[in-house]
Each structure stands twice: as structure tokens, then as C-alpha cells.
C-alpha positions as CSV (number, residue, x, y, z in Angstrom):
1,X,10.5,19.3,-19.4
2,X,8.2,20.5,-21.8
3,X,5.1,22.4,-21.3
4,X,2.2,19.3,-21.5
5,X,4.3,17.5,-19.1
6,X,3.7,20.3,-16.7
7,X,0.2,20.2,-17.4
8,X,0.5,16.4,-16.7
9,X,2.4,17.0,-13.2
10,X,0.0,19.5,-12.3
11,X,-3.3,17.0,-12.9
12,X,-1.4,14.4,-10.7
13,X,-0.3,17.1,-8.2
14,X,-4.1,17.5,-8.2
15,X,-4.9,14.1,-7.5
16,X,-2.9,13.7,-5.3
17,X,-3.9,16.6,-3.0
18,X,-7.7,15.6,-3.6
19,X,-6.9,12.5,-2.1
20,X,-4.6,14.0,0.6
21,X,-7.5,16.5,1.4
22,X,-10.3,13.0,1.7
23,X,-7.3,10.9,4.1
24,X,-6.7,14.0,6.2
25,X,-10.1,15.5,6.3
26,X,-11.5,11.8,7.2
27,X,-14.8,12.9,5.5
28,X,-16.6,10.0,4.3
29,X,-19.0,11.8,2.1
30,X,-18.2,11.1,-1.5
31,X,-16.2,13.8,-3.5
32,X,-19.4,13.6,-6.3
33,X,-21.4,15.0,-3.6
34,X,-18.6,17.8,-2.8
35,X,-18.4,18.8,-6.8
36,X,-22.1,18.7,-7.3
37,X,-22.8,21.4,-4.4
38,X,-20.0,23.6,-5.8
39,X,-20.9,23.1,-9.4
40,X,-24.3,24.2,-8.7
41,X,-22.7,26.6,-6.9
42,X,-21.2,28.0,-9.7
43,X,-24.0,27.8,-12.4
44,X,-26.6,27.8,-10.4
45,X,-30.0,25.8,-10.8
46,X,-29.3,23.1,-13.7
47,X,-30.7,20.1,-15.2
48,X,-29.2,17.1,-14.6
49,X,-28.2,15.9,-17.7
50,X,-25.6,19.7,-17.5
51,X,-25.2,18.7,-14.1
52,X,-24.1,15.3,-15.0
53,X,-21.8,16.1,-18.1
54,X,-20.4,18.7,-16.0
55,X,-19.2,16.1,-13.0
56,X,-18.4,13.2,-16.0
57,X,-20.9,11.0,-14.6
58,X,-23.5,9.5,-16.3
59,X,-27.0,10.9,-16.4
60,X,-28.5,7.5,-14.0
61,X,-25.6,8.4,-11.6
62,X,-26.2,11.6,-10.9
63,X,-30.0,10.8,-11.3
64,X,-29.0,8.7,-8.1
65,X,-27.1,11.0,-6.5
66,X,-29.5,14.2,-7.1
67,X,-32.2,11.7,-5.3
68,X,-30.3,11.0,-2.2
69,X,-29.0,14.4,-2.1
70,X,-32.7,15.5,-2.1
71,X,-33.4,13.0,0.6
72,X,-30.6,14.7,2.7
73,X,-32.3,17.9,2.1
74,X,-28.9,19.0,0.4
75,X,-30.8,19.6,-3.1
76,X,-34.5,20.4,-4.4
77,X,-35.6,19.0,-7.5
78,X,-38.2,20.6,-9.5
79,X,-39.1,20.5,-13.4
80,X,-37.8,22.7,-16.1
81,X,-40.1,25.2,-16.8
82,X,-39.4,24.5,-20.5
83,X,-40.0,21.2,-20.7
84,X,-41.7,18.5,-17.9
85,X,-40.0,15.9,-18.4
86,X,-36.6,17.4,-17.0
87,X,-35.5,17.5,-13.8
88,X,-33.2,20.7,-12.8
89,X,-31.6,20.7,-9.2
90,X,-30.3,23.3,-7.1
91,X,-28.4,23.5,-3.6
92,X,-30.6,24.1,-0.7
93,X,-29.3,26.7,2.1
94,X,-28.9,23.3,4.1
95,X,-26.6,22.2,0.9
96,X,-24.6,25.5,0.5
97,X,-24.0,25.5,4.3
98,X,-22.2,21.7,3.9
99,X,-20.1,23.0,1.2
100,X,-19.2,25.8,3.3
101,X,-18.3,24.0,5.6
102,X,-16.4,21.6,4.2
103,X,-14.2,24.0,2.4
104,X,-13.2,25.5,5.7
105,X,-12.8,21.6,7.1
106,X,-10.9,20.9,3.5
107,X,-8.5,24.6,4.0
108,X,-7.9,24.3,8.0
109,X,-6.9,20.5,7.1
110,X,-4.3,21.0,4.5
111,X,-3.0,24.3,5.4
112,X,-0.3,22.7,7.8
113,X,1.1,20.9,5.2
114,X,1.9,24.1,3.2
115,X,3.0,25.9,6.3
116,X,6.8,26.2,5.1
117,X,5.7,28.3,2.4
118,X,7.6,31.2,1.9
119,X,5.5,34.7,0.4
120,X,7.0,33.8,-3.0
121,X,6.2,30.1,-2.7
122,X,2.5,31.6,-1.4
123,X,2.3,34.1,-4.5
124,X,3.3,31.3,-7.2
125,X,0.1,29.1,-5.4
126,X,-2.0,32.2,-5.7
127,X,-1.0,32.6,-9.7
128,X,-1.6,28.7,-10.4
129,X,-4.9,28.5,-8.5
130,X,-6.4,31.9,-10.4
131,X,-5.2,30.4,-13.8
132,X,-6.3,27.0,-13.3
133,X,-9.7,28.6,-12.0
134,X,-10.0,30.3,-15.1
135,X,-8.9,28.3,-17.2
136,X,-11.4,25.5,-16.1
137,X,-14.4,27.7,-15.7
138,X,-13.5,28.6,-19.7
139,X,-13.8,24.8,-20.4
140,X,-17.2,24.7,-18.2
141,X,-18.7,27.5,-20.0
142,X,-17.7,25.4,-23.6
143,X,-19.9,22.6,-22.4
């Protein structure tokens, strides 16, 4: 096997989990909303054209999703201090207690599935999960 079909196995390992975490989890909320909190999260405040290029939406969809978010009192929307006519968003404590606690929901969902895990098996997820984190927070900070 070579080395970008591992990469390709591990993208559709992803998926798959991602869509074993939303059947198991039964959370109806939408995954954009899920990567939006944690996204904003991670970069803190950000306008919504970042925000959108950074979920690979488009700038109306996440225009849309930043207004219903605020609705929900997830988000606040204010204007960049540099310019007016942007909008930046940022999670609310409301916001960044969801994500909270949907990560917990998300880990205490899928963790029986990985139960038979031996500390090797546990220690080769460990390694994967900090390289893909860093790898993908490289490829963030690019954008």
C-alpha cells in the first residue's frame, strides 16, 4: 500500500467515524454548527468570510448559519473594528458550553466501540490523533 493510500484510508476512516459519532450520538444539530463552535474555538473571534473558508462553506452559508447561531445565543456578531462592513463572530459562554458538551456526548458515545483496545492499539490512536491535529492546524494556519 503506498503512503497516499494511507492518507486516503485515513480520510474515509474519518468519515466514517463522523457519521458513526451523528447515528450513535442521535444529535440532530448539524455538524457545521459543531465545526463552527470549535473553529472559533480555536482562532478565536473571526470574520466570516475566515470563518467560512475555514469550514468550506460559502460566505452566504455561513452568513446563515452565523445568524441562526446568533439567534440561539450560541454566537455574537459584531463589526470589525477595521472595517464596518464586516461581520466577525465569536462563541458565546452559552456556545462554548454546547461544544463542551457535545464533545463529552461525542467521547462517552464512541468510546464503547473502541473498548477492545489494547495500550498499544490506545498509544498508536494517541500518535495518529496528535499528528493529524497538527498537521491540520498547520494547514489552518496557511489559510
Amino acid at each position: 500500500m503506498t503512503r497516499a493510500e494511507d492518507i486516503q484510508r485515513l480520510i474515509v476512516a474519518a468519515n466514517a467515524l463522523t457519521r458513526m459519532a451523528a447515528l450513535t450520538t442521535d444529535n440532530e444539530t448539524p455538524s457545521a454548527q459543531w465545526r463552527t463552535l470549535k473553529l472559533l474555538r480555536d482562532h478565536g473571534r473571526l470574520r466570516v468570510g475566515e470563518l467560512a473558508t475555514l469550514s468550506r462553506v460559502s460566505q452566504p452559508g455561513m452568513t446563515r448559519l452565523a445568524g441562526q447561531m446568533v439567534e440561539a445565543g450560541l454566537l455574537e456578531k459584531s463589526t470589525d473594528a477595521a472595517d464596518s462592513r464586516v461581520s466577525v463572530v465569536s462563541a458565546t459562554p452559552a456556545g462554548e458550553r454546547a461544544l463542551d458538551g457535545w464533545l463529552a456526548q461525542l467521547q462517552e458515545a464512541l468510546l464503547p466501540f473502541f473498548a477492545d483496545l489494547d495500550d498499544d492499539d490506545w498509544e498508536a490512536v494517541r500518535r495518529t490523533a496528535d499528528l493529524i491535529a497538527r498537521k491540520t492546524s498547520t494547514i489552518e494556519a496557511v489559510r
